[in-house]
N, C-alpha and C positions, 0 to 999 in steps of 0.2 A: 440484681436487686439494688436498687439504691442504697446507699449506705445515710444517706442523709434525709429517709423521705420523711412527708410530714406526717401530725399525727392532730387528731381531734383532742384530743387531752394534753394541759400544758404538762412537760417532765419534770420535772422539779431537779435542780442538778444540787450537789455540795458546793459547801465553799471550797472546795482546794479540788483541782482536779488532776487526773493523772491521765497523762494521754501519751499514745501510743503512735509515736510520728516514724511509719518506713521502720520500724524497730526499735526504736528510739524512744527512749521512754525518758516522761517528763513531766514534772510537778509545777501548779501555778495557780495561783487563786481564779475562782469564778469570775471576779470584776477584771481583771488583768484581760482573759478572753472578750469581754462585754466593753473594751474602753471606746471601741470606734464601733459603733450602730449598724454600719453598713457594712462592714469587713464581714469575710464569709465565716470567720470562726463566731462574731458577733452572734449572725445569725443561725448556723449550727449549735451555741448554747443558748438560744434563746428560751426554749422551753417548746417552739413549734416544730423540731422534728425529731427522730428517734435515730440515735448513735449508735452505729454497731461497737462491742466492743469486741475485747483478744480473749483469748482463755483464761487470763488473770484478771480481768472485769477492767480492763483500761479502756480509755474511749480512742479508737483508731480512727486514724487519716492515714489512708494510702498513697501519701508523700514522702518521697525521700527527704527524710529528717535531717541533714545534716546539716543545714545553714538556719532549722527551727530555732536555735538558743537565740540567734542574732533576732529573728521577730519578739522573742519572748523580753530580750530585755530592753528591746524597741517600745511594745507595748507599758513596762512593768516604767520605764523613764525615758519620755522623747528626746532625750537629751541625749540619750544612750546609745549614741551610731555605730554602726558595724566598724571590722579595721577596711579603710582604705581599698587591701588586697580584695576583699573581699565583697567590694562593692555592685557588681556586675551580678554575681550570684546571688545577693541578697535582694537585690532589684527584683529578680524573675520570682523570688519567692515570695515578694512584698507584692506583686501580682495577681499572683495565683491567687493568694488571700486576699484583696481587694483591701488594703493599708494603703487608703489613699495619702496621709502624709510623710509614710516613709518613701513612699515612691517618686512623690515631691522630693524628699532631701535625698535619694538618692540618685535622681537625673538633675542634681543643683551640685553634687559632689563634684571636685575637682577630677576625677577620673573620668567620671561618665558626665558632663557637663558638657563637652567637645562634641559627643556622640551624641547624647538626644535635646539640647540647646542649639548650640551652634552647626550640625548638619543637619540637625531636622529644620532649621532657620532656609539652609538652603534648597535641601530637597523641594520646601514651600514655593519657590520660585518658579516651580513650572508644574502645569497640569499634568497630573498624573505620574509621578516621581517611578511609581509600582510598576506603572505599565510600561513606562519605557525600560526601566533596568530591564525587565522583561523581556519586551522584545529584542531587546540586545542581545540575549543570553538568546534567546530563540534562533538569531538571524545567525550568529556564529556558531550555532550546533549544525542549522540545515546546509552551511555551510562546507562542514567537516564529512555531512552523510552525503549530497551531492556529486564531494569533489574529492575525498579522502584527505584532506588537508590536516595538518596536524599543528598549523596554527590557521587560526580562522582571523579576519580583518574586516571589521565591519568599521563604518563610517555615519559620524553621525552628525549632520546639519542642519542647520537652521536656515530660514527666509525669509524674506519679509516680499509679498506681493505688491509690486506698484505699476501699475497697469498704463500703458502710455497715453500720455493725456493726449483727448479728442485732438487739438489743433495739429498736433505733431503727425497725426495722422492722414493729415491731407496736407504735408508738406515734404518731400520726397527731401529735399536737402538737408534741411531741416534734421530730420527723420534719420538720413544717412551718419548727420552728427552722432544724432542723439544713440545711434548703436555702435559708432564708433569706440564708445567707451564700455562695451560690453561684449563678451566672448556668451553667444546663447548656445545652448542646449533645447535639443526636442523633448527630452523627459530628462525627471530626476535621476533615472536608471543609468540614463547616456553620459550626465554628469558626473553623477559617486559610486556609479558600480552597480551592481545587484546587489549585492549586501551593503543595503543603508537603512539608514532611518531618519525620515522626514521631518523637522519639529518646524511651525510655524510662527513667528514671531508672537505671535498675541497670544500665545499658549506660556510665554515666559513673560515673569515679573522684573523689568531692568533692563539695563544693556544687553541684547544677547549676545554679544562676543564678549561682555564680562564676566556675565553669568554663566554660560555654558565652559568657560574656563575653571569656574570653580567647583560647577557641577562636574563635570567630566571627573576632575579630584574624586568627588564624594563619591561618583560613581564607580570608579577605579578602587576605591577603600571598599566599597561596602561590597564588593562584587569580591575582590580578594579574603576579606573576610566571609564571604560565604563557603570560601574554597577552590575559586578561580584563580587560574594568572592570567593576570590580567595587569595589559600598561594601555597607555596613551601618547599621542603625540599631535599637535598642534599641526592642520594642513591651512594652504594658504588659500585666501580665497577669491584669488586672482590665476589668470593663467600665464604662460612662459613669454606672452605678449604684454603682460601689468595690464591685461582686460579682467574685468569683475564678473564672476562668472552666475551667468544665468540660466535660469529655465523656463521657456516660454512658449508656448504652441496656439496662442491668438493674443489679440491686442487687452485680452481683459486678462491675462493670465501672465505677469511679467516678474516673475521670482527671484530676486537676487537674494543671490548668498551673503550672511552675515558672517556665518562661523562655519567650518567646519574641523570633526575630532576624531581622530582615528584612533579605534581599540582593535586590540591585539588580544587577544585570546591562545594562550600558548600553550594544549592542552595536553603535551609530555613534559611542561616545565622544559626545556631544550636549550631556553636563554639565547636564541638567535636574536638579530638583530633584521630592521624588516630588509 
């Protein structure tokens, strides 16, 4: 059953309500709940739906209460920030309740300002931030089920496609130069391994050897705090010859490498070195 469904009849609530947060029990005026219109307590005393309550007639939310006092005195004076410590935790619950301005000051807080300012800045850098962490995490699992490996090593590069211009292609000498300076590969596979991931230039925002430098970072943090070990290390993207290594299999398909970033997945924590 809904605990919040609606109701044809407006409720009429008191001024002072007690409410019943995860067990937590808790007094506060009617307008305090109603300051932000669009917050879900906002709209839970509205008068448009019916509140379960407890066996002592309190109005229950089946949230664990324990960071409730920090919204209440958010609401009761914006001025009134949580502590510091507790910033992270207050965030998920200024969420949950749709408190769009405390969630504002709490991804502007000095704690979480690094995290959802300045790396969500970078993750913006490249299409589809999601999918790649993703696949990452994918390519180094199938890794470990394949081959029993117990650290997994996935690779991950960039390209930029520059197709050899028409004249050079009916110039054999020419031609001989122009690959001179290049170490080719037949596929990306032949190049970075089986365990890689492809990212093509025009999918990132900048330099992509500046940017997947700092992405790599971001990615490394956010994958460790998911509960991964997880490191990186900068591969070079020339070969033992100082040729630029490419990928090409006709003249309109001429892939050179910009960057490439090797993660390490070390899934008994073992602390080897690669």
């Amino acid at each position: 059953m809904d605990p919040y469904r609606m109701t044809d009849n407006n409720n009429s609530f008191p001024s002072v309500i007690t409410l019943n947060v995860g067990g937590r029990i808790f007094a506060t005026r009617l307008s305090t709940l109603l300051k932000y219109p669009d917050s879900m307590l906002a709209v839970m005393f509205s008068g448009r739906h019916v509140i379960d309550k407890d066996s002592d007639g309190n109005y229950f939310i089946d949230r664990d209460g324990t960071h409730f006092n920090q919204i209440l005195n958010f609401l009761r004076n914006d001025q009134d920030l949580p502590p510091v410590a507790l910033a992270e935790e207050v965030l998920k619950e200024a969420m949950f309740y749709g408190i769009s301005p405390l969630i504002d000051a709490m991804k502007n807080s000095p704690p979480l300002f690094a995290e959802y300012v300045v790396r969500q800045n970078i993750r913006d850098k490249i299409e589809d931030y999601s999918a790649v962490k993703q696949k990452l995490i994918d390519l180094a699992r199938e890794q470990v089920v394949e081959s029993g490996a117990i650290i997994s090593v996935v690779r991950v590069a960039t390209t930029k496609n520059q197709p050899i211009p028409g004249d050079l292609q009916f110039s054999k000498q020419v031609y001989k130069q122009f690959y001179r300076k290049f170490r080719t590969y037949k596929s990306f596979e032949s190049c970075f391994g089986k365990y890689h991931l492809h990212i093509p230039c025009e999918n990132i925002k900048g330099l992509p050897n500046v940017v997947m430098d700092v992405l790599a970072n971001c990615l490394t943090c956010d994958l460790n705090k998911e509960g991964y070990h997880c490191s990186y290390s900068v591969e070079g993207i020339h070969d033992e010859e100082h040729k630029l290594k490419t990928i090409t299999w006709s003249d309109d398909e001429f892939h050179v490498c910009t960057s490439c970033h090797v993660f390490r997945f070390d899934w008994l924590d073992t602390s080897l070195q690669f």
